[in-house]
N, C-alpha and C positions, 0 to 999 in steps of 0.2 A: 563629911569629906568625900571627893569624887576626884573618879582619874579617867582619864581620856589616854589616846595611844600612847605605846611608850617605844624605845629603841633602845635598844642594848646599848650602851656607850661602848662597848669592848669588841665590839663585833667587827670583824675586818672588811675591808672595801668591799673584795667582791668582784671588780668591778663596776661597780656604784660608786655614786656620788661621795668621794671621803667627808667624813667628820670634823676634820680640823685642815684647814684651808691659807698655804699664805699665797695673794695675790702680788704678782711681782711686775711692778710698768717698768719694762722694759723704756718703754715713750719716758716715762718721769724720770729714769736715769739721765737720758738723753740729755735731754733739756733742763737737766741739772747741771751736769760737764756745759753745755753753753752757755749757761746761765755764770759758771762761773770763770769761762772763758772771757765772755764780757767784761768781768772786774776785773782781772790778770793783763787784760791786754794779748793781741797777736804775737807780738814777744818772746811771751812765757809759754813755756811748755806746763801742759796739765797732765801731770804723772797720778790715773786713778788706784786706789788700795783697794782690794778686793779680799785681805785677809779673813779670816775666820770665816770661810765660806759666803765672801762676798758681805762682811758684816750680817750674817744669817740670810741673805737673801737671793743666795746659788752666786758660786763665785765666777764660774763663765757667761751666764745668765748676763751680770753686774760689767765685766770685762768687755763683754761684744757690744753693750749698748754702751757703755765710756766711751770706746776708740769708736762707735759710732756718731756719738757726741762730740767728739775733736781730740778725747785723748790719747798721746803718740806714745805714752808708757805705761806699764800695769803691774803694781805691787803689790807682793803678797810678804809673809813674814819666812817661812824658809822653804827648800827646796822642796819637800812633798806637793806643798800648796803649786810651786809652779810648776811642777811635774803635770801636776791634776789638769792644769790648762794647756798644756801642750798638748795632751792625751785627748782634751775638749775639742782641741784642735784649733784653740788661740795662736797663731806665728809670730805676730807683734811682740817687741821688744816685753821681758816680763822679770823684775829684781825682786831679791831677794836676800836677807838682813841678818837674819839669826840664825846660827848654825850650833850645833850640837858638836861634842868634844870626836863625833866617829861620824861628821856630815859629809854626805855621798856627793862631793865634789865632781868627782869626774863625771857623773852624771847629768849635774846638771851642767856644767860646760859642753857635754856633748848635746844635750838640747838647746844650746842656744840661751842659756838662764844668764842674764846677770847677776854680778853675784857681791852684795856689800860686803865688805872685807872690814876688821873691826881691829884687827891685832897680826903681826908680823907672821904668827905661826899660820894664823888662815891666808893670808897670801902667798907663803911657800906652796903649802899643801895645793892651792889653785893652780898653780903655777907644775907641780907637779904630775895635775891630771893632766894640762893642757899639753907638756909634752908629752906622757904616755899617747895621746888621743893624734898628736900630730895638728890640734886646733891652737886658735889663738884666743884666750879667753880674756871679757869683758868684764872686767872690775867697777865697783863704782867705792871709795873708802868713807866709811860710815863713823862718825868721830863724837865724841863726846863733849861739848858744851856747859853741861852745866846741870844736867840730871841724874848723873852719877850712875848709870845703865850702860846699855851695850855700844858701846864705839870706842876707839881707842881716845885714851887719856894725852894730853899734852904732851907729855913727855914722851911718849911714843912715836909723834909724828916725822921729825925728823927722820928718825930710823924707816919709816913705815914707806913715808914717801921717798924718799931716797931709792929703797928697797925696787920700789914702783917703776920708778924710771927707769932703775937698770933692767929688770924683768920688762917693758915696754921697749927700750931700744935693742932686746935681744928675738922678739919678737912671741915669745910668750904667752905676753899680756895686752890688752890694751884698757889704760885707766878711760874711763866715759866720764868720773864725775865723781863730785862730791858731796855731802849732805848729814846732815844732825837735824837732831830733835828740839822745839824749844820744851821747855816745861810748866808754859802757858799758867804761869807764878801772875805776874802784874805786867805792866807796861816796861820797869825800870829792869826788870830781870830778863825779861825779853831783848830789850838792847845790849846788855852787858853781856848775852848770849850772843845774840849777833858779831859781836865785836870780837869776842875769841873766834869768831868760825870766820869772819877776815880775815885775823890771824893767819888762820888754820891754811885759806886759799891763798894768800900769799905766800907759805911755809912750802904748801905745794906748787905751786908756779916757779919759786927760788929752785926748787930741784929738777926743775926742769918739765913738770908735768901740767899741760892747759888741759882743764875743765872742760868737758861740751856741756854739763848740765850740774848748775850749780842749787843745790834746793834747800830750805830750812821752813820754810814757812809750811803748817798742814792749814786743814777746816779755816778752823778759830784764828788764824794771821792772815790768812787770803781775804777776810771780812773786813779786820779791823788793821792792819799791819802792812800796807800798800810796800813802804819801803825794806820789807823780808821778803818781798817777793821774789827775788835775785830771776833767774833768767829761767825758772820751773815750781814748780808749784807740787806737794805731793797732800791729795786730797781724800780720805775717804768716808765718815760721815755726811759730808756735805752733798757728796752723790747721791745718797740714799735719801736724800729730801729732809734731813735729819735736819736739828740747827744744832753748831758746835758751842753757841752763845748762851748763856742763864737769861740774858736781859731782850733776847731776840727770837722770834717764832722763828720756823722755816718758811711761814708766810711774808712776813720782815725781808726776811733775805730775799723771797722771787724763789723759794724752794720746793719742789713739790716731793712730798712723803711717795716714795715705790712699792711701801710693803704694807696692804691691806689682811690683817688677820682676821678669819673670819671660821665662823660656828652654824650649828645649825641648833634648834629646838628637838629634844629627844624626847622629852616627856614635860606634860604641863599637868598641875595640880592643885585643887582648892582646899586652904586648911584654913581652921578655926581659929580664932582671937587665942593668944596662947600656944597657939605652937611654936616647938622649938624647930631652929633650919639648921643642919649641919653639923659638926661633930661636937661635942661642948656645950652645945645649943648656946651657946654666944649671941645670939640672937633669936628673940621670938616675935611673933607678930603681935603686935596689936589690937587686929582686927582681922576678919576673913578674911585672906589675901590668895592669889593665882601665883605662883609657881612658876617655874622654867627650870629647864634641867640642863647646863649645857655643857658638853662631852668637852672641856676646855680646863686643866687642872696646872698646878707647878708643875707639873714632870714636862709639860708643852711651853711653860716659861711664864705661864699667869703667875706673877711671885704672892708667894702666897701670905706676906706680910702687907699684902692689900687688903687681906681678909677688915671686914670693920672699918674700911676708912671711907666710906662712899662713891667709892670706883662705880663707874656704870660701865654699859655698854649699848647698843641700837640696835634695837629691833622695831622693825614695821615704823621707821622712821625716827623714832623717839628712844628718849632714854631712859634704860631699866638699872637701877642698882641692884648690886652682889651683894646677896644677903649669907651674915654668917661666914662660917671657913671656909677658906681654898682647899678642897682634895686635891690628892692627887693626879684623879685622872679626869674630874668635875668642879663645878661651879654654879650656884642655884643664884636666879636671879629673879626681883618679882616684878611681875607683870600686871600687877594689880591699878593701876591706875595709867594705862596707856590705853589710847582711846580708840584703836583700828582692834580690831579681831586678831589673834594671833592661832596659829595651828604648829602642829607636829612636824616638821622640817621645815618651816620660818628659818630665811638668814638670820644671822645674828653677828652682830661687825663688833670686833670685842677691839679695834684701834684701825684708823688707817688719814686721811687726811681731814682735819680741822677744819678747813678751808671749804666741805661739805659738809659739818655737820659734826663729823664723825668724832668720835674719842682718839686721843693722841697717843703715839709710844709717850709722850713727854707726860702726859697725866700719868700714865704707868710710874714713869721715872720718879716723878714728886711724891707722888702716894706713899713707893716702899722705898724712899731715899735712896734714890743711885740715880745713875745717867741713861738716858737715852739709847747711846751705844750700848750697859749690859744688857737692857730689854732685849733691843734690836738683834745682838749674839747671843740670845738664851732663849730662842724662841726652838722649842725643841725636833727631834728626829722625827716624830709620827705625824708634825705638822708640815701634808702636803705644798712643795713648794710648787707653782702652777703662773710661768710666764703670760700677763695678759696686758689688753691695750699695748700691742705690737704692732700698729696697722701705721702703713706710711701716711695714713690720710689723717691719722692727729699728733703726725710729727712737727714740729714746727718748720723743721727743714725741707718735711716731707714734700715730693714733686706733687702732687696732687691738692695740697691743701691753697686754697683762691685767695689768702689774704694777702695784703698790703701792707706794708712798713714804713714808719719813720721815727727816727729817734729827733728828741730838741732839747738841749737845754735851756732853764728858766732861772734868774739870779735871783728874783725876788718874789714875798705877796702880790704887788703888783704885777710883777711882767706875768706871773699865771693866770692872774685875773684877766688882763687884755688878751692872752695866747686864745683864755674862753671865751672871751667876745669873737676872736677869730672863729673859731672852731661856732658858738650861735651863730652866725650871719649865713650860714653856709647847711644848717638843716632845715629838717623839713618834716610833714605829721609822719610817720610812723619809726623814725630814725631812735633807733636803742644806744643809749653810751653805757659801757659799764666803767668803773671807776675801779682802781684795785689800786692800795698803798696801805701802808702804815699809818696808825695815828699820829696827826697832827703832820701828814704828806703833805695836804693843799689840795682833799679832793672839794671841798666845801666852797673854798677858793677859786676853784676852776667852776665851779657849778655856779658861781655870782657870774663868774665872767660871759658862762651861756647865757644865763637869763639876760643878761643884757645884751647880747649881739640877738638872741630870739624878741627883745625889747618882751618883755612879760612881767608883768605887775610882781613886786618885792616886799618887804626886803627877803631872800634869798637865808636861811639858813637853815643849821643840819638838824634832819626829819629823825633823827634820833628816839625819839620818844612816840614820835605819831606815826612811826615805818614811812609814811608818806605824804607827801603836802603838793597840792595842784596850785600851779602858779598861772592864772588865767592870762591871754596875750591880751596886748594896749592897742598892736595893730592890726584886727581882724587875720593873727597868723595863728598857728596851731598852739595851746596850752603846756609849758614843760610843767610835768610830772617827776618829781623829784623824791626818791627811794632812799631809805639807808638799808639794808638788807642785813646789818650785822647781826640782829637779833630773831635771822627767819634761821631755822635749819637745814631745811630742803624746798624744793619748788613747789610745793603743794603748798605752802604758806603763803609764796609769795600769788599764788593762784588767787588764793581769797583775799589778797587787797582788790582783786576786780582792774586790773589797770587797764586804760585802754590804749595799747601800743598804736591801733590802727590810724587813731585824729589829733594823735599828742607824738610830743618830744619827750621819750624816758629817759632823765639820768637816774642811775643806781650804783651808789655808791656800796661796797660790799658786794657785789650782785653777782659775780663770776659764780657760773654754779648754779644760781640760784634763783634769779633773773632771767625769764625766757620770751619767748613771744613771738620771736621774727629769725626767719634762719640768715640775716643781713645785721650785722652791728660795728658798732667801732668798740674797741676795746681801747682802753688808757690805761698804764701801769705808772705810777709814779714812784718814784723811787726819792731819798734823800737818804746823806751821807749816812754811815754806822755811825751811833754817839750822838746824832740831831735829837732835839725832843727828847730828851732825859725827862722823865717826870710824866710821860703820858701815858703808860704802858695803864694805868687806872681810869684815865679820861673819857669821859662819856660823849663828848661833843668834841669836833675841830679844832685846834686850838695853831692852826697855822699862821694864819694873821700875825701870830705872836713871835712869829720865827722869821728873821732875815737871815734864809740859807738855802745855795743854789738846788734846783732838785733838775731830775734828768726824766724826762716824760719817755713813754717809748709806746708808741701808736701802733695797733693792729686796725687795719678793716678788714673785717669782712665779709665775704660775698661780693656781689659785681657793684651793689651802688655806690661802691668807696673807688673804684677802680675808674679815674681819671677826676674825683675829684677835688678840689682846690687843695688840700690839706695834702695831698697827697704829690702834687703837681710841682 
């Protein structure tokens, strides 16, 4: 047995490079809030949740990049929370739900807090800071539906609203709005929710009180629940790139993960066939096996009923499984059959997005049975939280970034396939497409339609199994080169297929990421409805052709060669 350098796991910064690391994209919030701007419509207001410290991922952090994104409200669960952002120096509108039997009302009213109101006695008491303070304070009444939690029950509404109006025409108060919970039970309970909280705003509008922001729908109803939308939307897993769905990635949705957790290598070590890893020795090797030692334990939110289940994580590209028990303040993982060299302060990416490679909070969530969201809130105090990818040049919105937009929709197999005949007749040799949808989207479908407008020898289908298949041209034009990239991990994979971007047409299907070659490409994202393709989420191949249902393409170029061309024009 031999040991190579080691690092204290317990040893403080310093100054140095911390031990446990969460990387927070700022950009990824962003362009999550748009992303589900787009479904909501200009309409609805996107009210972001930034409770539990931004869902572990800094809650002003989470807030500045929302209402950078478009969102015009920012909720937290009670008043500390929106204290904490005002202090951040957040001024945008900021609510707040759950109060304590001794909650420092006048407080928050003097900061400007809105404030849900849930039962008669919290709306005295508000009503009473606002006179001592000489303000007018901002209510919004927070009601109960069908979960049997915090908001006033039926029979209270009358009183509550009533109450409301006379405190509003005296000048007090002023109601902003209404809103409940679903309890995201099934489809049918959802509606029978809905329908008391119409009630509920008609009970209130009878007394006299109009709504400016009517909200019920969170995450998981903004996807699949278009008509819970009412005229606001109150969001917050789905911000953090999370998906609120069992049957849907955050890739599915167009969502990108914000919070990378990351490690480093403290000590690596060679033991013999027979060794025990960990406490219990629950686990021995087999065989001589190389070691990792990484400063990442439950007390940082690794749940430690991973122990044993074949959790990995990435190092130097590839994936290492956790061998043996979760410690407390550690985790051993073996190195023994990854093929690059590994050393003494090696990253180590213990989750962050799928869509590179990476291990998922969601593999977290499946392994030790819970959700997403406990991960995401239990990633603990010692782990550095460390704002990155802030730069306005891979904002989408950002002023600096050269791309080109168009959205289209497509009603059927065929109109996608002819939209790719459009889209071949119009490249040329070193032109990159990448293709990014869901299984059974139509990227297959659209890649028939290029090879025919490129007119290039067929039949045309998905490179699934061969990563790649060259489609030679009929009329002395450039060859399309046709990728599935779902099964490369990173760009060094796709390196060793050899492709030649520079005398061919690339489609790469999967390829965001992964797929490189020319700092000029079009991007295609296809989208189809939530609930389309039941049954594919196991499918190895395409299976679009099979589906009559409209999908929504949404066109980036970028760099200059897209900039006045036909698709674009």
């Amino acid at each position: 047995m031999s040991e190579m350098t080691e690092r204290d796991p317990e040893e403080g910064t310093g100054g140095r490079r911390p031990m446990r690391v969460a990387e927070i994209s700022s950009a990824a919030i962003r362009r999550n809030v748009v992303r589900i701007r787009e479904i909501v419509g200009p309409e609805v207001a996107v009210i972001a949740v930034v409770k539990a410290n931004g869902y572990g991922h800094g809650a002003a952090t989470a807030a500045r990049a929302a209402l950078a994104g478009g969102a015009t409200l920012i909720g937290v669960t009670d008043i500390a929370e929106a204290l904490e952002l005002r202090e951040a120096g957040i001024d945008e509108p900021v609510l707040c739900w759950l109060h304590g039997a001794d909650a420092d009302f006048e407080s928050a009213v003097a900061a400007g807090v809105e404030i849900g109101v849930s039962r008669l006695e919290q709306l005295e008491a508000v009503a009473v800071a606002a006179e001592r303070l000489g303000l007018v304070a901002t209510v919004q009444f927070k009601i109960d539906t069908g979960l049997s939690r915090n908001g006033a029950a039926p029979a209270e509404w009358d009183e509550l609203f009533a109450r409301g109006d006379e405190l509003q025409r005296v000048g007090l108060v002023r109601v902003r709005g209404i809103f409940s919970h679903l309890a995201n039970t099934d489809e049918e309970a959802d509606r029978a929710q809905a329908e008391r909280f119409d009630s509920a705003i008609e009970q209130l509008r009878a007394a006299g009180v109009e709504p400016e922001l009517i909200h019920l729908a969170a995450s998981a109803a903004v996807f699949t629940s278009p008509e819970l939308h009412y005229n606001a939307v109150r969001v917050g897993v789905s911000i953090y790139g999370l998906s609120p769905l069992d049957d849907y990635s955050s890739e599915e949705l167009g969502l990108v993960p914000a919070m990378t957790l990351v490690s480093e290598l403290v000590m690596l070590r060679t033991v013999p066939e027979g060794s025990g890893v960990s406490y219990g020795h629950t686990h021995v090797v087999d065989s001589e096996s190389v070691l990792g030692l990484v400063p990442i334990g439950y007390a940082d939110g690794l749940p430690r009923t991973l122990s044993g289940r074949g959790q990995s994580v990435l190092v130097a590209g590839e994936r290492a499984p956790i061998l043996g028990r979760i410690g407390m303040d550690q985790c051993i993982v073996d190195l023994s059959d990854l093929r690059a060299p590994v050393s003494v302060g090696d990253r180590v990416v213990m989750f962050g997005d799928p869509a590179s490679g990476e291990p998922s909070i969601d593999e977290w969530a499946w392994g030790a049975g819970t959700i997403n969201y406990e991960i995401a809130v239990g990633i603990g105090n010692r782990v550095i939280r460390i704002e990155s990818d802030d730069d306005d040049a891979d904002d989408p919105e950002g002023p600096d970034d050269p791309s080109i937009e168009r959205e289209i929709s497509l009603s059927d197999p065929d109109a996608m396939r002819e939209f790719g005949v459009t889209i071949g007749v119009e490249l040329r040799a070193g032109d990159l497409i990448i293709l990014t949808g869901p299984l059974g989207a139509g990227k297959t479908t659209l890649t028939r339609g290029i090879g025919e407008g490129l007119r290039v020898r067929g039949p045309i289908t998905s490179p699934t199994f061969v990563l790649a298949r060259t489609h030679p041209s009929l009329v002395d034009g450039p060859p399309l080169v046709h990728v599935d990239a779902y099964r490369l991990s990173d760009p060094s994979e796709a390196d060793d297929l050899d492709l030649d971007f520079e005398n061919s047409v690339v489609v790469a299907e999967w390829g965001a990421g992964i797929v490189g070659g020319s700092d000029s490409w079009l991007e295609i994202v296809i989208e189809r409805p939530v609930g389309a393709g039941a049954g594919l989420a196991g499918a190895d191949v395409d299976a679009d052709e099979e589906l009559v249902e409209p999908r929504t393409l949404r066109l980036r170029g970028h760099g200059p060669r897209w900039h006045g061309a036909g698709l674009f024009g």
